[in-house]
C-alpha atoms as one frame of an Amber mdcrd trajectory, in Angstrom:
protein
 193.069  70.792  76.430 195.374  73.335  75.311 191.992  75.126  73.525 189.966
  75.169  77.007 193.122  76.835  78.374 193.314  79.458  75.651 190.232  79.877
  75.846 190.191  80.659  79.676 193.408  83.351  78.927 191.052  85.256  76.470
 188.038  85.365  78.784 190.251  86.269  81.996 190.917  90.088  80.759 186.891
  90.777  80.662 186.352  88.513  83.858 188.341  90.461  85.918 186.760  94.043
  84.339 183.409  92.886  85.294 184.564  91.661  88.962 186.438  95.064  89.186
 183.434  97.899  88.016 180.697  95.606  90.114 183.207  96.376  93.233 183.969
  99.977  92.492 180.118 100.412  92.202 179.377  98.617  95.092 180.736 101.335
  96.778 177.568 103.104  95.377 174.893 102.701  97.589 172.248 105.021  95.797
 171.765 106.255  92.548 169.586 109.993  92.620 167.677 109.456  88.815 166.179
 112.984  88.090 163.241 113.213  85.397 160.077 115.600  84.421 157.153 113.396
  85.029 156.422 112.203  80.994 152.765 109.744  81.065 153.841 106.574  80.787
 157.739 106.865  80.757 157.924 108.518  84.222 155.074 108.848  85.883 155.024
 110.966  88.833 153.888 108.342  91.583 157.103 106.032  90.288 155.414 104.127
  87.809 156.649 103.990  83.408 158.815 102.441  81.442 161.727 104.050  81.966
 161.375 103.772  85.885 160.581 100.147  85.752 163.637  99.734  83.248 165.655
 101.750  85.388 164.439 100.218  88.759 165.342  96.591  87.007 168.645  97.149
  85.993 169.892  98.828  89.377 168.356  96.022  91.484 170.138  93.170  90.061
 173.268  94.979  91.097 172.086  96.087  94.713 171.799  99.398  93.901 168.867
 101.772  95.243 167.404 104.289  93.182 165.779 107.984  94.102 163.955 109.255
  92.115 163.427 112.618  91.563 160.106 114.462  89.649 161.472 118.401  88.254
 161.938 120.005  85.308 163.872 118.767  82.019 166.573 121.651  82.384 167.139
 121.571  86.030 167.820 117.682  85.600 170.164 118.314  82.663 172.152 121.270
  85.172 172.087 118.765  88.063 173.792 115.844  86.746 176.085 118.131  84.867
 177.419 119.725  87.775 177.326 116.392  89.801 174.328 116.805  92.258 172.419
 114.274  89.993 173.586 110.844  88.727 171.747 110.470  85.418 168.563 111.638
  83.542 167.147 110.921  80.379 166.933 110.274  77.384 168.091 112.511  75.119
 170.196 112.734  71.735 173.605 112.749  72.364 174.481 114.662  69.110 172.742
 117.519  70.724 174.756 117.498  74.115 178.207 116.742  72.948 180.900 116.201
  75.990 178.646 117.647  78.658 177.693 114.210  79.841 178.142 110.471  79.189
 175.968 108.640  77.703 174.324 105.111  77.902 175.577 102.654  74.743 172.223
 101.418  74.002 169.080 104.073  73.457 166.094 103.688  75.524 163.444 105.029
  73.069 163.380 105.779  69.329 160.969 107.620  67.743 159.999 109.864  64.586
 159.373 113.273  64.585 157.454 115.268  61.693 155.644 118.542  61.235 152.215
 119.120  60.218 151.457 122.244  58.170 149.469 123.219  55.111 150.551 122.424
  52.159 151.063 125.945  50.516 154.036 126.018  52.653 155.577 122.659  50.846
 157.388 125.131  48.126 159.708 126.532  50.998 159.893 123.397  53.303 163.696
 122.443  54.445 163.453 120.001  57.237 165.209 121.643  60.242 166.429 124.434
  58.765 162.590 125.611  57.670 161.721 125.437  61.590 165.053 127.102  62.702
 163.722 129.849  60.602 160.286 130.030  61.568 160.774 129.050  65.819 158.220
 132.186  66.487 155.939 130.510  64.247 156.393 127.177  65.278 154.184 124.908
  67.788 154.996 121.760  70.014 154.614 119.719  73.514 156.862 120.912  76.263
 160.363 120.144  76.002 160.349 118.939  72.812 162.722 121.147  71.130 165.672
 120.818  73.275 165.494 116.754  72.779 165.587 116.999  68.784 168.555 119.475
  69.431 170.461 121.701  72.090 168.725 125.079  71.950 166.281 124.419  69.582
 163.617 126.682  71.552 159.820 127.255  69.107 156.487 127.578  71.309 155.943
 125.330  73.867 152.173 124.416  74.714 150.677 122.521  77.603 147.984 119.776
  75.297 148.112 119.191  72.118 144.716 120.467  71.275 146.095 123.918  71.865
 148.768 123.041  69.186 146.149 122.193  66.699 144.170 125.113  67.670 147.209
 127.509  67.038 147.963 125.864  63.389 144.097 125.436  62.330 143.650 129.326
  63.484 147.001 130.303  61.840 148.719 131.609  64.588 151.267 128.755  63.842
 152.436 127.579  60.364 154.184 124.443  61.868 153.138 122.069  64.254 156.199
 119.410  65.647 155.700 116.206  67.165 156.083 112.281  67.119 154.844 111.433
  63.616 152.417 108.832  64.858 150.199 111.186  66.859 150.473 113.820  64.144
 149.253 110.976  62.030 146.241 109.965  64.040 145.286 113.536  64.187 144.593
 113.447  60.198 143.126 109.940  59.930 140.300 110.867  62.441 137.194 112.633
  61.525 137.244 114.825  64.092 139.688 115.932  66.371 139.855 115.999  70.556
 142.183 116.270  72.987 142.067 112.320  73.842 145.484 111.039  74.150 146.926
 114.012  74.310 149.120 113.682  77.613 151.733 111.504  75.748 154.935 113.463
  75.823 153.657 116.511  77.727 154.823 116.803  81.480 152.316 115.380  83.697
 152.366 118.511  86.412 151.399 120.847  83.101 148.584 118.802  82.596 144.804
 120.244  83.396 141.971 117.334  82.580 138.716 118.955  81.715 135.564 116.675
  82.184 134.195 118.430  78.437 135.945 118.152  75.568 135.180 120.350  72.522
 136.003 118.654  69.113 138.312 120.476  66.151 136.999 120.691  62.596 139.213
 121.316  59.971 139.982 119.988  56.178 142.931 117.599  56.471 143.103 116.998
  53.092 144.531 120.717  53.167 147.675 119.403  55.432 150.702 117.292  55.015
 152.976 115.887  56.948 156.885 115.857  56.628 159.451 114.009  58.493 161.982
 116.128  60.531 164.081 113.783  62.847 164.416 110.083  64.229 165.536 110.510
  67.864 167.530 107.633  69.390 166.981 108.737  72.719 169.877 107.892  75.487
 170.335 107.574  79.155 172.878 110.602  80.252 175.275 110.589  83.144 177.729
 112.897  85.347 180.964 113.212  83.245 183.317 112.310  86.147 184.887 109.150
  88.001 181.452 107.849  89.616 179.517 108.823  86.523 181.867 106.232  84.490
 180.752 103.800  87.243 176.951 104.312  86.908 177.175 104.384  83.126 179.207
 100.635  83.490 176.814  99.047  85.957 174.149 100.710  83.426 175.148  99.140
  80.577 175.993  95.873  81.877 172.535  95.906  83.209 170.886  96.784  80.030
 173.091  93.911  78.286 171.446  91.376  80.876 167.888  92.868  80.225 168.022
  92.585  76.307 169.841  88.855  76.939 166.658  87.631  79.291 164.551  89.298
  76.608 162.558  91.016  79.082 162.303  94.583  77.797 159.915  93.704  75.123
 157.421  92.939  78.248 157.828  96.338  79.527 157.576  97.993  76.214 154.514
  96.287  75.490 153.102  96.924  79.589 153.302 100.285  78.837 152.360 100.496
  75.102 155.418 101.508  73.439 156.609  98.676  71.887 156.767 100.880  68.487
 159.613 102.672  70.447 161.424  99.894  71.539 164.769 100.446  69.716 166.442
  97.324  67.851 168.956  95.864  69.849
């Protein structure tokens, strides 16, 4: 008996922290979630992982979400000022104290460079592309989620990537390690696929697809980063709020062991961090 009742002292303290952030955030009626449209994270009509994730944990708490389709830096400016209430993900290393951040990451994921392999003598990880940004190729917004700043040329499909490293107008190409990859285990090389990671409104689909030759066996590829990507929030009172009812939510998600379902719907269950 006396157990039970110390028992019940030691759970009262977090009891009454979950009774008193699910009231304060009750007071939150709507939650404004801004985000470029990314194929299959967050698709433009409202569809992706990261909406349905995002949807999911917000419902079981009443909350509403509005979502919001712009670009990567306009989100980042709108929940820093407070006109936003979170966006995402990101590394947090890059962002320092600009923003909270969600405990758990919502997507991990490698990131390597493809070049030829004369260029292995002088290859340095980051530092090697910091040098070389003018020479340097990648999907849209890439740069600024491996770090803050990090600005190299920014192209709309991947197949112009390729182009500009077969035709040497690029010495390194970055991107997730998996596509980069598929590109050298295929025989030839097309722009299939290529809308993962790249904003949907920068997209163009052509009905005729020309193919890429090139000897692979002249390339390597290097690892450059592994991105835990996070959830981001307003750095102020009702920020702390959303980030708490966030969390919380995510807790319950990984407990009902539901988000391997959604990672899996949407074919990224090789992102799907380890909780």
């Amino acid at each position: 008996m006396q157990y039970e009742q110390m028992k019940v002292l030691l759970l009262l303290p977090l009891f009454l922290f979950q009774i008193t952030t699910f009231a304060s955030a009750s007071k939150i009626e709507e939650i404004t979630y801004v985000t470029p449209a990314w194929n299959g994270l967050t698709n433009s009509d409202g569809t992706g992982l990261y909406h349905e994730i995002i949807k999911e944990i917000f419902k079981t708490q009443g909350l509403k979400v509005k979502i919001l389709i712009q670009p990567f830096k306009r989100c980042l400016k709108e929940v820093k000022v407070g006109t936003a209430d979170l966006a995402g993900g990101v590394m947090p290393e890059s962002y320092s104290k600009k923003f909270l951040y969600a405990k758990k990451p919502i997507y991990v994921d490698d990131i390597g460079t493809l070049f030829h392999k004369s260029l292995l003598p002088t290859w340095n990880k980051i530092k090697t592309i910091k040098e070389n940004l003018d020479t340097t190729v990648g999907p849209i917004y890439l740069g600024e989620t491996i770090e803050a700043g990090l600005k190299f040329t920014e192209l709309k499909t991947r197949k112009q990537c390729l182009e500009f490293l077969i035709k040497k107008r690029a010495k390194y190409l970055v991107d997730a390690s998996n596509i980069l990859e598929n590109i050298l285990k295929e025989k030839s090389t097309t722009d299939q696929n290529s809308s993962l990671g790249f904003e949907e409104s920068k997209m163009k689909k052509t009905k005729k697809t020309k193919t890429l030759e090139f000897n692979k066996s002249d390339y390597v590829i290097k690892k450059l980063v592994y991105r835990r990507f996070h959830m981001l929030f307003t750095n102020n009172q009702r920020g702390k709020l959303i980030k708490k009812s966030f969390d919380q939510g995510m807790k319950e998600l990984i407990k009902r062991k539901s988000l391997s379902k959604l990672y899996k719907k949407w074919k990224f269950s090789k992102n799907m961090p380890r909780f």
